[in-house]
C-alpha positions in Angstrom: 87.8 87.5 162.9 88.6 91.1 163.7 92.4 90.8 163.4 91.6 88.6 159.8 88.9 91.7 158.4 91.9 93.9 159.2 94.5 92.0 157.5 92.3 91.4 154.0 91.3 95.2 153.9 95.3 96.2 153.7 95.5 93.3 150.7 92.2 95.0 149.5 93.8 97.6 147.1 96.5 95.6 145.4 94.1 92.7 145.1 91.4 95.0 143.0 94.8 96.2 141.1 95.1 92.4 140.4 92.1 91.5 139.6 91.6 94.6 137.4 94.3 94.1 135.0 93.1 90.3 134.3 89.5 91.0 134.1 89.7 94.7 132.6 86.6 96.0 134.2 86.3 97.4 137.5 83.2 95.9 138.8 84.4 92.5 138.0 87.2 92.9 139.5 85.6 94.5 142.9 83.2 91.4 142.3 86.4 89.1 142.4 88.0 90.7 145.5 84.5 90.4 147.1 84.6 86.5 146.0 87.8 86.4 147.7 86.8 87.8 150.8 83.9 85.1 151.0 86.8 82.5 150.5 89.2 83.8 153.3 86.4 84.4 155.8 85.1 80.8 155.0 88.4 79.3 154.9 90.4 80.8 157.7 88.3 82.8 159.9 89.2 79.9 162.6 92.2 81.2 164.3 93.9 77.8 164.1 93.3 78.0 160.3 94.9 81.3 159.7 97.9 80.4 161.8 98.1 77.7 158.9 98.8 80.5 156.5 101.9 81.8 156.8 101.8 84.2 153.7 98.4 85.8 153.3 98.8 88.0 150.4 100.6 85.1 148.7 97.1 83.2 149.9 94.5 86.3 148.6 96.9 86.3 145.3 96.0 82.6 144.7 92.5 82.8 145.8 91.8 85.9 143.7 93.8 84.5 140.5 91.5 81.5 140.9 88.6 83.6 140.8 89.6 85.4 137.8 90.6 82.7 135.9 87.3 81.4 135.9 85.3 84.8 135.2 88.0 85.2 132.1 86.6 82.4 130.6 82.9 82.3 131.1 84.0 86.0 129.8 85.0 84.7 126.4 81.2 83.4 126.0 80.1 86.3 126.0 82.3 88.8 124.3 81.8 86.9 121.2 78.4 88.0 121.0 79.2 91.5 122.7 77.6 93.7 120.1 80.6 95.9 117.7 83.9 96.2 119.4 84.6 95.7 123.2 86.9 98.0 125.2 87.8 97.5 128.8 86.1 99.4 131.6 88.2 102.5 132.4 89.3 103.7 135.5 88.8 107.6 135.3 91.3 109.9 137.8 91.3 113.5 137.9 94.2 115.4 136.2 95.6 118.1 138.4 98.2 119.7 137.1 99.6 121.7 139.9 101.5 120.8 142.5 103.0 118.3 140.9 104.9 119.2 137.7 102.6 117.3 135.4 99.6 116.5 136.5 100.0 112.5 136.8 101.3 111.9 140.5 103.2 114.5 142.0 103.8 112.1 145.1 107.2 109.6 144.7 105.1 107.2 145.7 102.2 107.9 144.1 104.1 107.5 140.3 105.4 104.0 141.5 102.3 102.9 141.8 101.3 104.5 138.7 104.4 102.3 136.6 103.1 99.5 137.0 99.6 100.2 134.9 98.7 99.3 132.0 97.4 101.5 129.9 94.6 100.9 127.7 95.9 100.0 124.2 98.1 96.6 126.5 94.5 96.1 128.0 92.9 95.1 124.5 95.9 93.5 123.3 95.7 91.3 126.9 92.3 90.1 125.9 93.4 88.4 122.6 95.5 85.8 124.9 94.2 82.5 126.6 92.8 83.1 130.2 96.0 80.9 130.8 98.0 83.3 129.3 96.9 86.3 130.7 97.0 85.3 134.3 100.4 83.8 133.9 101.4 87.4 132.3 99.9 89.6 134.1 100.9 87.9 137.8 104.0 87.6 136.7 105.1 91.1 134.7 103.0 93.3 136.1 103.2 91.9 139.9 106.5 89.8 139.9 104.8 86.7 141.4 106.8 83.8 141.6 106.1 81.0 138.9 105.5 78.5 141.8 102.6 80.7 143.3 101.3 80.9 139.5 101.6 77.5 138.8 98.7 77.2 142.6 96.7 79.7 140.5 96.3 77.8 137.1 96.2 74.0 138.6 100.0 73.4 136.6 103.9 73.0 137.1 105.9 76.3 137.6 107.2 75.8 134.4 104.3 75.0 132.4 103.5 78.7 134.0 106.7 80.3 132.9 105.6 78.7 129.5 102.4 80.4 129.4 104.0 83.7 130.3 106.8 82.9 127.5 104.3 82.8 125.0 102.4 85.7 126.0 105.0 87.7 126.1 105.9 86.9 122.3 102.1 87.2 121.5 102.0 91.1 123.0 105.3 91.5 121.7 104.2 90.6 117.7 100.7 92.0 118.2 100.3 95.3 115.9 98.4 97.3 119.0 99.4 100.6 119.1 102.6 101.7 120.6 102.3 103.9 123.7 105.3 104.9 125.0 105.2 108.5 125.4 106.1 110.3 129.3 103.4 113.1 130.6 104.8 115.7 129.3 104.5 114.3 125.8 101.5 113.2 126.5 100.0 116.3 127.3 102.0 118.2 124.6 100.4 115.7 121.8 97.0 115.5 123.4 96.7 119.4 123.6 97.7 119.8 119.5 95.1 117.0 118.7 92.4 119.1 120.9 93.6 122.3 119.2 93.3 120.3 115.9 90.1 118.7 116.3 89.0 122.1 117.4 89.7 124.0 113.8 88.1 122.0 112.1 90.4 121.7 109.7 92.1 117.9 108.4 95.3 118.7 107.2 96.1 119.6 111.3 94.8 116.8 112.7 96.0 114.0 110.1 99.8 116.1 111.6 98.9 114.9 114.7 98.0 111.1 113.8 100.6 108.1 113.1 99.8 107.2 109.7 98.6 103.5 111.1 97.0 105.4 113.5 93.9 102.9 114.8 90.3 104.2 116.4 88.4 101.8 118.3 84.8 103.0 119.9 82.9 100.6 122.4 79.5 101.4 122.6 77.6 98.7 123.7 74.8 98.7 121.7 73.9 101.3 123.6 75.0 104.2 121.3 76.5 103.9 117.5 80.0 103.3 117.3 82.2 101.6 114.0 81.6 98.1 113.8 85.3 97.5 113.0 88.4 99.5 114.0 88.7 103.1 112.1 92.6 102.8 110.4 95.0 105.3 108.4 95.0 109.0 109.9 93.4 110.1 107.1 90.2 107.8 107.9 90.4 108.5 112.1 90.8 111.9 111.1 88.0 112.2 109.1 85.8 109.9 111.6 87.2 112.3 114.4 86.1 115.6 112.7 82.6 113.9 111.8 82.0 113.0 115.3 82.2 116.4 116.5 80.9 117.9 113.9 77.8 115.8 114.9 77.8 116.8 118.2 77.0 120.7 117.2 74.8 119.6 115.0 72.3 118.5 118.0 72.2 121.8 119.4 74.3 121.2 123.0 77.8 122.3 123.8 80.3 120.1 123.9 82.1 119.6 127.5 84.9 118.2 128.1 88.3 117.4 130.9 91.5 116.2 130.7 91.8 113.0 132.8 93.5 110.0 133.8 92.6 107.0 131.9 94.4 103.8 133.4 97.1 106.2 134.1 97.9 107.9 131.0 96.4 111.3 129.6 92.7 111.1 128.3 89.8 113.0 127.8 85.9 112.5 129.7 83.3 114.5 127.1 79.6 115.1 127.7 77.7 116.0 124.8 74.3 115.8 123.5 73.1 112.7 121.6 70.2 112.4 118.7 68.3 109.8 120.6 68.1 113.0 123.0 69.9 111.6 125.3 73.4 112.8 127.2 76.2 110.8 125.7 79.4 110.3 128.0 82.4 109.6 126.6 86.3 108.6 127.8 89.0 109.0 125.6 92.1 107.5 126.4 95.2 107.1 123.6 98.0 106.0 122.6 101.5 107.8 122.2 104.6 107.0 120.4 107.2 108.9 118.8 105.4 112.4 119.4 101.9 111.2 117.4 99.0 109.3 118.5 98.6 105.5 117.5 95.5 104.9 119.1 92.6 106.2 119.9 90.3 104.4 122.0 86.4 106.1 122.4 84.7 104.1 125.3 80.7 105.0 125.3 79.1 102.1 126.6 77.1 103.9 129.6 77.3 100.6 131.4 80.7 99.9 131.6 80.9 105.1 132.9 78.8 104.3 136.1 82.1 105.3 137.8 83.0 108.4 136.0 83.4 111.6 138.3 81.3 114.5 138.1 83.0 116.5 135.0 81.4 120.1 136.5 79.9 122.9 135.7 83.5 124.5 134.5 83.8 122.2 131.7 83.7 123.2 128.3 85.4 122.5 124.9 88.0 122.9 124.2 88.9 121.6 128.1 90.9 123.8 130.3 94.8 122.5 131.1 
């Protein structure tokens, strides 16, 4: 069993990537890669089982996609009575911007890994597909898993799975999400004017900074207000924007805040006091395209920022670069 516990732990890190960019939260995915584990240990922690197995990431892939499959759909259930709008459980990285030359992954290695994320704007866009679709999508774009091992996944004919994929594909590809396609070095040039912006006070500068179909989406749970429906038009986001911090002062606490990593791209984690007289946390990640921000996507469901890292003491608004 040694040799097998050894082997699942090197899978364990691509198989939370996995299951993280079906399921879009990361406790369900760790809960899916723990499901696997069960699985594995059950199914092949004879010896003469596992020699069975020729390809045991190809196996965990399977097993995992199996797992997710299901939780996607049970999932569907219940985000229709998820209260307001839902956003995806972020995954929160420092930004340092020194050594490397921007902050994101100064390590060659370290940025391959970081291509193959998706950001957050193709993670709410992911959950207007079928489970089908999403596995089949996912597995195979993001991963480059062969349609065969897809086809084991979703109990179908490779091609029915290169079908599925087909039409997800053309169902991302029409959607009107917002457009992110800016590097880090645009990112951080348009996320530092909107700060800047935001920071005057003043409209006119912030509505520069906005696409004018500029979309804001805030997830809070029911825990904390957030718009019931998604804030369009830069005028309107503006606005919104400037009245959410303009609230914030008006309970009396300073407004801290970081630059992060959100799913990979350039964000913002806030602290701030809250009428209820509570802290409110707060990840911002967006959108980039064409030097302005398309969307803007305010996650403030406590339950879904157990994870978030200690912002510090340092913090303050507006953040430090």
């Amino acid at each position: 069993m040694g040799e097998l516990v050894a082997e699942f732990e090197a899978e364990r890190g691509r198989l939370t990537a996995v299951a993280y960019r079906m399921l879009g939260g990361r406790s369900e995915a760790e809960d899916a890669v723990q499901e696997t584990w069960l699985r594995c240990s059950g199914a092949l922690g004879d010896p003469a089982q596992r020699a069975k197995v020729g390809n045991l990431g190809a196996w965990l892939t399977t097993t995992c996609g199996r797992i997710c499959l299901d939780v996607l759909r049970s999932a569907r259930v219940r985000r229709e009575t998820y209260p307001g709008q839902w956003l995806p459980e972020p995954l929160v990285d420092p930004y340092d911007p020194g050594p490397g030359p921007d902050g994101f992954a100064p390590d060659p290695a370290e940025r391959a890994v970081r291509a193959d994320q998706l950001g957050t704007a193709l993670l709410v866009v992911l959950e207007r597909l079928s489970p089908e679709q999403r596995i089949a999508l996912v597995l195979h774009d993001v991963f480059a898993v062969p349609f065969d091992e897809i086809a084991g996944v979703l109990g179908g004919t490779a091609v029915a799975a290169r079908q599925l994929a087909s039409r997800a594909r053309r169902a991302v590809g029409a959607s009107d999400a917002p457009r992110h396609t800016a590097d880090p070095a645009e990112q951080r040039r348009v996320v530092a004017a909107f700060v800047a912006a935001t920071q005057s006070g003043e409209l006119a500068e912030l509505v520069r900074v906005l696409a004018p179909d500029v979309v804001l989406i805030g997830d809070g749970g029911g825990h904390f207000p957030a718009a019931l429906r998604p804030v369009t038009g830069a005028d309107a986001v503006g606005r919104f924007t400037l009245g959410l911090f303009g609230q914030a002062g008006r309970y009396g606490g300073r407004v801290r805040a970081r630059p992060v990593l959100v799913d990979g791209s350039l964000g913002l984690q806030f602290e701030t006091p809250h009428s209820s007289g509570r802290t409110l946390r707060l990840v911002t990640a967006f959108a980039v395209h064409d030097g302005r921000i398309t969307g803007i996507f305010n996650q403030l469901n406590p339950d879904k920022l157990t994870r978030l890292p200690d912002i510090g003491a340092e913090a303050d608004w507006p953040p430090r670069w």
